[in-house]
C-alpha positions in Angstrom: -41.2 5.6 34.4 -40.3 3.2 31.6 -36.7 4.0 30.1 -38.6 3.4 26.9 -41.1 6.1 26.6 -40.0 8.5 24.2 -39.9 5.4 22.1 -43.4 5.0 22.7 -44.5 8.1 20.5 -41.8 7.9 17.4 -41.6 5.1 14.5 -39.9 2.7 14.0 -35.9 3.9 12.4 -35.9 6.3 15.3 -33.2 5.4 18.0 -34.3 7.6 21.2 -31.9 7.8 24.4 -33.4 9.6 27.4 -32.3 10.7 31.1 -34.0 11.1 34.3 -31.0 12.1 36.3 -28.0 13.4 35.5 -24.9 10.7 35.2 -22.6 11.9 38.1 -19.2 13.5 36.8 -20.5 13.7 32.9 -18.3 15.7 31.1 -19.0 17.7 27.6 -17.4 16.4 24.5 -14.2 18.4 24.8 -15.1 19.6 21.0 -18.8 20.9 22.7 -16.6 22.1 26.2 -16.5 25.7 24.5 -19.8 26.0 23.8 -21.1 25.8 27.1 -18.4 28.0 29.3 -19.6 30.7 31.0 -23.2 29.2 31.3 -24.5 28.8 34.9 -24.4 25.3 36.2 -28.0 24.3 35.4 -27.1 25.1 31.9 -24.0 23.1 31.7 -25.7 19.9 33.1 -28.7 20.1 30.9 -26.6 20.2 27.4 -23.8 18.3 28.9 -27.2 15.1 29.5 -29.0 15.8 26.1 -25.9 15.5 24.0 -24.6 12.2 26.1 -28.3 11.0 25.1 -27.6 12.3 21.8 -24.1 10.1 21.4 -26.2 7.2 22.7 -28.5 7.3 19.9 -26.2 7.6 17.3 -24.6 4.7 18.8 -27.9 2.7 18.4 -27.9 3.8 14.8 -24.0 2.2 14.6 -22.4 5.6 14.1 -19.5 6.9 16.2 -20.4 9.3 19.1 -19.8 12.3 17.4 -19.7 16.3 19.1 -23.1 18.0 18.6 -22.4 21.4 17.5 -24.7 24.3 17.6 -25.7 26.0 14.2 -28.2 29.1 13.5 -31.0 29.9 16.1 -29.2 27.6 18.4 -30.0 24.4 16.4 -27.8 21.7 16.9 -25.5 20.2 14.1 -26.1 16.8 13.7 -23.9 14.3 11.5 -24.0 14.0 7.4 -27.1 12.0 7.0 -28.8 12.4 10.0 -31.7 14.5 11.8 -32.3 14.4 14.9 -33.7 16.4 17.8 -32.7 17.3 21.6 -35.1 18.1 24.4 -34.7 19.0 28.2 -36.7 20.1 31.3 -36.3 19.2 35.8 -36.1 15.9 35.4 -35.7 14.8 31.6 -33.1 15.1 29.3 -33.7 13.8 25.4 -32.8 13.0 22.5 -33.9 11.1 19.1 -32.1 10.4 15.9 -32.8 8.9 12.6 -31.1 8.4 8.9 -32.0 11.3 6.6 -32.4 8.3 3.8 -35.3 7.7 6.3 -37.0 11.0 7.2 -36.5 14.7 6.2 -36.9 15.4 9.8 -37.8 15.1 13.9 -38.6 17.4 16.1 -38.7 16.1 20.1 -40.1 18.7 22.7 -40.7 17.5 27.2 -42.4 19.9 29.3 -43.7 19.5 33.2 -47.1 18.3 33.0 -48.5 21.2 34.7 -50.8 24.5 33.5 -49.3 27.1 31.8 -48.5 30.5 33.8 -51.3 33.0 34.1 -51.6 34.6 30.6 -49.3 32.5 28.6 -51.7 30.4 26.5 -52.7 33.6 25.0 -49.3 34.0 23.8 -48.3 30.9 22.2 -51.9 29.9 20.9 -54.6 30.7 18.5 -58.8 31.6 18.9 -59.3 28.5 17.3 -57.2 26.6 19.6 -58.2 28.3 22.8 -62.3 27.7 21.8 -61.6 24.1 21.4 -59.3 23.7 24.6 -62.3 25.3 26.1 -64.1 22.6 25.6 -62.0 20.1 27.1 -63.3 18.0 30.1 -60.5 15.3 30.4 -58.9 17.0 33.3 -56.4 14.3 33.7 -54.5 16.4 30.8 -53.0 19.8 31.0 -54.5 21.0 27.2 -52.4 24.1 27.5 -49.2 22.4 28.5 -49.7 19.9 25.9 -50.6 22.6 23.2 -47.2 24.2 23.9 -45.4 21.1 23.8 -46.7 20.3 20.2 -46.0 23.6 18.9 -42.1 23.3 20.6 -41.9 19.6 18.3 -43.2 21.3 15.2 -40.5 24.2 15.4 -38.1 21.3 15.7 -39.1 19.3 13.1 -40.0 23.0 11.0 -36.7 24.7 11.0 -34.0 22.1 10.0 -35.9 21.6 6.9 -37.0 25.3 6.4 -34.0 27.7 8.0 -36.7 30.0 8.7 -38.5 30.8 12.3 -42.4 29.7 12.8 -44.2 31.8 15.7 -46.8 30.4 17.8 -49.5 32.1 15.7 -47.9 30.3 12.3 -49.7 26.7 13.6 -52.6 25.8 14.1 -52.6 22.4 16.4 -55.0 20.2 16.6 -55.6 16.8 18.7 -56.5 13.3 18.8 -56.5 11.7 22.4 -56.5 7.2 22.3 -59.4 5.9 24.2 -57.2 3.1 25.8 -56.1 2.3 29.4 -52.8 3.6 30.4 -51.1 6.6 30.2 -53.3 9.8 28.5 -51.8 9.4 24.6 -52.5 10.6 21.6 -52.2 12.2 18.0 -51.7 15.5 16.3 -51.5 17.5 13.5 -50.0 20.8 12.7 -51.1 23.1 10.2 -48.9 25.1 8.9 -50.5 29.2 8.4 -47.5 30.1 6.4 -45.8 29.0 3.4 -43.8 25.9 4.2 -41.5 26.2 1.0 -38.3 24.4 2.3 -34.2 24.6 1.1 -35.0 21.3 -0.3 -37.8 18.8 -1.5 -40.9 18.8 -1.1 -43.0 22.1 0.5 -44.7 21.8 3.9 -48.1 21.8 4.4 -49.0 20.6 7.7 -46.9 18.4 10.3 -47.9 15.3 12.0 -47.0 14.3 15.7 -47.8 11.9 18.5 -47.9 12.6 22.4 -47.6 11.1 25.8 -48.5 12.1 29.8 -46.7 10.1 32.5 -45.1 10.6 35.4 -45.5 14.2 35.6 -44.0 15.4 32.1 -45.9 16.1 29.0 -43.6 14.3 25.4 -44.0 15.1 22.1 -42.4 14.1 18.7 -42.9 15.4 15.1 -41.2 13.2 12.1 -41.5 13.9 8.9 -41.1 11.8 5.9 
């Protein structure tokens, strides 16, 4: 897989830093170290990669490699004037930064390009989604996967800006797929079923995201300006 494909699916003034492995003997930033302690090991290594990814990015922006804390709902803490986003999954660790002079917000989300379990799309989608995924004959592409995947981004770019929580049902997803050769690619958009009133600027109406399937994981990333 290219070392470059998150990069692939955000704009330009996003610096994106992502993993395949885990760096032997990676350590957390000893002001992080406490936040992670009595997790199990899978835990530990999955932050531990994100936030090194995380310090890489900021680095690419020319800022020091600063802890990533955790704030409300488990949202991490990023530096004054910045946003960014951290994703993880087997295989794939994430994460993409940007200048808040540049955009109000980003929102990253990697899954496993496979189906959803038995009974899940149910869950986290709604009748309008599930009659369109219906129709879907490009079986190259998990639809369900990739619907979950979206709405993971949107809550990520949503809740920085909002400090509120946005179910499943709360957007409705919709998708564009690029008739090109390559890897399956893509557009979306989020519509937002609830008020999107945020703590500051403009309101929220609707979110708009790109995608990517390659090499067995499913990438998405929301920014908004």
């Amino acid at each position: 897989m290219s070392e470059a494909v998150l990069g692939t699916i955000l704009p330009t003034g996003v610096a994106a830093e992502e993993l395949f492995e885990d760096p032997p003997g990676l350590e957390p930033h000893p002001r992080e170290a406490h936040l992670i302690e009595k997790a199990v090991d899978k835990r530990k290594r999955e932050f531990t990669s994100a936030r090194h990814c995380a310090r890489l990015a900021l680095g690419r922006l020319g800022l020091d490699p600063a802890p990533i804390l955790r704030g409300d709902m488990g949202s991490p803490v990023w530096p004054n004037g910045v946003v960014g986003s951290l994703t993880h999954c087997d295989g794939y660790r994430a994460a993409a930064v940007s200048y808040a002079l540049r955009l109000r917000s980003v929102g990253i989300d990697a899954e496993p390009h496979e189906p959803l379990p038995d009974g899940v799309l149910d869950a986290v989608s709604i009748a309008a989604e599930r009659d369109v995924l219906a129709t879907r004959t490009d079986g190259e592409v998990h639809w369900d996967k990739l619907l979950f995947c979206a709405k993971e981004a949107t809550y990520k770019a949503w809740y920085p800006l909002t400090g509120r929580w946005l179910g499943f049902e709360d957007a409705h997803i919709t998708f564009e797929r690029q008739d090109e050769e390559g890897a399956p690619t893509g557009s979306f958009r989020s519509e937002l079923l609830v008020p999107g009133h945020t703590t500051s600027g403009a309101p929220l109406t609707a979110l708009s995201g790109r995608w990517i399937v390659t090499d067995g994981l499913v990438l998405t990333a929301v920014t908004v300006t």
